[in-house]
N, C-alpha and C positions, 0 to 999 in steps of 0.2 A: 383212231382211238375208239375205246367201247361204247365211252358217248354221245359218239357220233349216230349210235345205230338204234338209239335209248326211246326216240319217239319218233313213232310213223307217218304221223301226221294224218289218221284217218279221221274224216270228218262226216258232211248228212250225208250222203252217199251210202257211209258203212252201215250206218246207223239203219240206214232204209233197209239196207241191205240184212241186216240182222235182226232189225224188226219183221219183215215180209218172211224168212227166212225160217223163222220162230213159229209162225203161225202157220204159214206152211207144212213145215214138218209135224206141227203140234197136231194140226188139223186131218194129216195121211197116217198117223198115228189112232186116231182117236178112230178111223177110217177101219184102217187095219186090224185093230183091236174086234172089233162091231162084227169084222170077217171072219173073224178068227172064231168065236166065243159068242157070240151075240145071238140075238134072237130076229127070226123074219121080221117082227113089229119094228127092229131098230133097222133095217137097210135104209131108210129116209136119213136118217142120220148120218150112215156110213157114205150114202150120196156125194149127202153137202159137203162130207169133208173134202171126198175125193174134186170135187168143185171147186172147191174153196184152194185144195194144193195148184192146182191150176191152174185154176185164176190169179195165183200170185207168182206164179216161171213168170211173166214178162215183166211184172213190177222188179223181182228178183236178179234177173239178168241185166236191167237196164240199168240198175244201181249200183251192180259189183261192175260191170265193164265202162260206167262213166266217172268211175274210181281211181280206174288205171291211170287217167292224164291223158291217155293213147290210147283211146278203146280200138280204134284200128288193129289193132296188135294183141288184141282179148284171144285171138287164136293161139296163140305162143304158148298158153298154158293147159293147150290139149294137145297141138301137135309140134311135132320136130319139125324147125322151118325148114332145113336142106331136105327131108324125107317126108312131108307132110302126112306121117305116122304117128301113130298115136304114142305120146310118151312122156309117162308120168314119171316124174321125180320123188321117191318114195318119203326123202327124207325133206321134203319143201311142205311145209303147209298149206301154203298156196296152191301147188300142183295137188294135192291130195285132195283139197279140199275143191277146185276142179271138177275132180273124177266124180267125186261122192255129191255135185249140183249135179252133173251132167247122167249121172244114174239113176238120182230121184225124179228128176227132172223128164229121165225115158219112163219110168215106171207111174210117175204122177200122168202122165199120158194116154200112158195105154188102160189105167186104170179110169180117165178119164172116158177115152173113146170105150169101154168096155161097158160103162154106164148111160151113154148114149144107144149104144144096142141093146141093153136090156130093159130102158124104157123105150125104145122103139121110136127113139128121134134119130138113126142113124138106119132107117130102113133100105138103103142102097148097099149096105154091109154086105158083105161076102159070107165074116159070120155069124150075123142074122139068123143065115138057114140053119146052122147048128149051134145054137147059144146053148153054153153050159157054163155052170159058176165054178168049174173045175179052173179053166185061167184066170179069173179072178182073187183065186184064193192063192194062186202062186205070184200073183201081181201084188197079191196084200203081206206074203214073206219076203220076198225082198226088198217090196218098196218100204215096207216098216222098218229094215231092218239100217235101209239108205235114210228114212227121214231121223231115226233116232239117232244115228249119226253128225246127221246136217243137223237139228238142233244144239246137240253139245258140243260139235267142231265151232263154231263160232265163239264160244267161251276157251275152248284150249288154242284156237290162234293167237285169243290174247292173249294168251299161258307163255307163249313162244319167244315174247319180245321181252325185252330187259329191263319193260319197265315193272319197277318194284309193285306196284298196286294193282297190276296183272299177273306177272311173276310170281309173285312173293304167296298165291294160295293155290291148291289145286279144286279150289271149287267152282271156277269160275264154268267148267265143262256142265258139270251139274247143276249149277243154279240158271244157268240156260234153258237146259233140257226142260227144269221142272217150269220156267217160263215161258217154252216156249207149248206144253201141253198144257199151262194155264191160257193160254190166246188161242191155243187153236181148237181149245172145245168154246169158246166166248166166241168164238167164229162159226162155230157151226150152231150154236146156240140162235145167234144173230141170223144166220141165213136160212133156219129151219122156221125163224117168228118172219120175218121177211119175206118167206113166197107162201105161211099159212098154210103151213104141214100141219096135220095131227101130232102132236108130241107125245101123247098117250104117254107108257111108262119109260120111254127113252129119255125124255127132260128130265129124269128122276135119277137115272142110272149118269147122266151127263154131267149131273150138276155134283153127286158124289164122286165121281173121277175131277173135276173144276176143286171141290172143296180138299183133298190128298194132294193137287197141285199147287194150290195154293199155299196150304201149310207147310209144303215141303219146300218150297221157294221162300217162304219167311222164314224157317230154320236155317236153310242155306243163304241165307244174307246175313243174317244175326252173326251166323258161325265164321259166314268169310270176313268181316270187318273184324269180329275178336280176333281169326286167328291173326290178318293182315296189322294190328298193331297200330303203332303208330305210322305205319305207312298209308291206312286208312285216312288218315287227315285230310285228304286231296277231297275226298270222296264225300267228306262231314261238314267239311267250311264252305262257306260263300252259298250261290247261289246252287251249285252240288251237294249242300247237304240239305239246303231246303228244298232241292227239287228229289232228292231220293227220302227224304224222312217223310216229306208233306203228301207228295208224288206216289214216289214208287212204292212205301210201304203204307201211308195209309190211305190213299183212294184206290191203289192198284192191288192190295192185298187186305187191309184190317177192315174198311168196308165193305167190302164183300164176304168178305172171311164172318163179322156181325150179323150183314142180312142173311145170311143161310143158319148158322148156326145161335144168336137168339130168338131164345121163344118170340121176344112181343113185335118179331115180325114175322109169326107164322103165318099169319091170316092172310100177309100179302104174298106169299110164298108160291110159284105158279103161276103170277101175273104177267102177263105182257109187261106192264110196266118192270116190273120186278125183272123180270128178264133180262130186256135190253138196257134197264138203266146196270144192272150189274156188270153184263157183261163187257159194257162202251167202259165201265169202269177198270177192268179188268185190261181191255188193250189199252186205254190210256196210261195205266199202269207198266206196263212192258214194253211201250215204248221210252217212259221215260227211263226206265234201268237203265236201258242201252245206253238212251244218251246222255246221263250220267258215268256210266261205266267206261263208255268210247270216248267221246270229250270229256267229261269233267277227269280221267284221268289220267287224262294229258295237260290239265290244266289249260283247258279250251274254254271254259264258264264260267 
């Protein structure tokens, strides 16, 4: 029966999984962007992110394959086990979704080692001798175009299942995406105060892309619970809607969304303190969506 198939039962696992997944992307994004458009004062920036996507493939990996029940068997969803060939299932979210870890996941790589040779901590390099920011800027079109995917496939997996309060909107792709470039500049924000970078006018240009994530992620949750209805209930009662009303919309978005944009805290505007305490506010914010979003709509809270 159709019931049978109504909840998956994904629990912290997914949760990690979607949270690291978020930032990740948000952060090879913000990365990408800097490559693209940016100015030489912002490569410190584009750095971290590219660090930051990196740094979270093992957190990432270890959480979607201790998922499965069988991580033994976590290969199954790249290759054909009689032809141990590559072979993705177009119409499986899970295989697609796959492809689109294990793509971002080659180009968060090589964008990584490509950042290692242009600071000159990978001086045994081969392309060392001939560094040019010509592959770079092909590492930052398609891995942007892999991470802006991996952040809003995690919202349209839950689009897939039959549960009503996943089902029932099509914005769950986009209120990812816009969450998951609110964490991943709050990450680079955090690892540029962290190793005592110059922030010059990059913390300026960062915190303006931070403040359009932001807002766009409170519109897109406003909108998904109107349009969701009363199927939204799951999401608003118990200990899910005090942890998405108290949580996720106001430590994770309305106080930060305040410190940036009222005047009577301009003066602290720029701070260290201001910094990190926004942006520890900002990922504690996006992780609780998730686990609001993953458990509480399964009625797991």
């Amino acid at each position: 029966m159709p019931g049978e198939l109504q909840i998956p039962q994904w629990e912290w696992w997914i949760v990690l999984y979607f949270f690291t997944g978020g930032i990740a992307a948000g952060a090879y994004l913000v990365a990408s962007v800097i490559e693209l458009v940016g100015e030489e004062a912002d490569r410190p920036a584009a750095r971290m992110g590219y660090y930051i996507a990196f740094a979270m493939l093992p957190i990432i990996l270890i959480a979607l394959i201790l998922d499965l029940g069988q991580p033994l068997r976590f290969w199954h969803m790249i290759l054909y086990r009689n032809t141990f060939l590559p072979w993705p299932v177009w119409d499986s979210p899970m295989s697609v979704g796959a492809y689109a870890l294990l793509v971002f996941g080659l180009f968060s790589t090589l964008s990584f080692l490509d950042v290692l040779v242009e600071t000159g901590r990978l001086k045994w390099s081969l392309p060392r001798l001939k560094y040019s920011s010509t592959p770079r800027l092909i590492y930052a079109m398609i891995g942007g175009l892999a991470a802006f995917f991996l952040a809003s496939y995690t919202g349209v997996l839950l689009a897939t299942t039959h549960l009503p309060v996943w089902a029932d909107t099509p914005m769950l792709g986009a209120l990812f995406l816009a969450s998951g470039a609110s964490t991943g500049v709050a990450a680079v924000i955090l690892g540029l105060v962290a190793t005592g970078k110059d922030l010059g006018t990059s913390i300026v240009k960062l915190k303006r892309l931070d403040i359009v994530a932001l807002l766009l992620e409170l519109v897109l949750l406003v909108a998904m619970l109107l349009w969701l209805g009363s199927s939204a209930d799951i999401l608003l009662t118990g200990i899910s809607g005090i942890l998405l009303i108290g949580g996720a919309v106001l430590i994770g978005l309305v106080i930060p969304l305040v410190l940036e944009l009222f005047p009577g805290f301009q003066r602290f505007r720029g701070t260290t303190r201001m910094l990190v305490g926004s942006a520890l506010l900002i990922l504690l914010g996006g992780l609780i969506l998730r686990t609001v979003v993953v458990l509480g709509g399964q009625g797991l809270l």
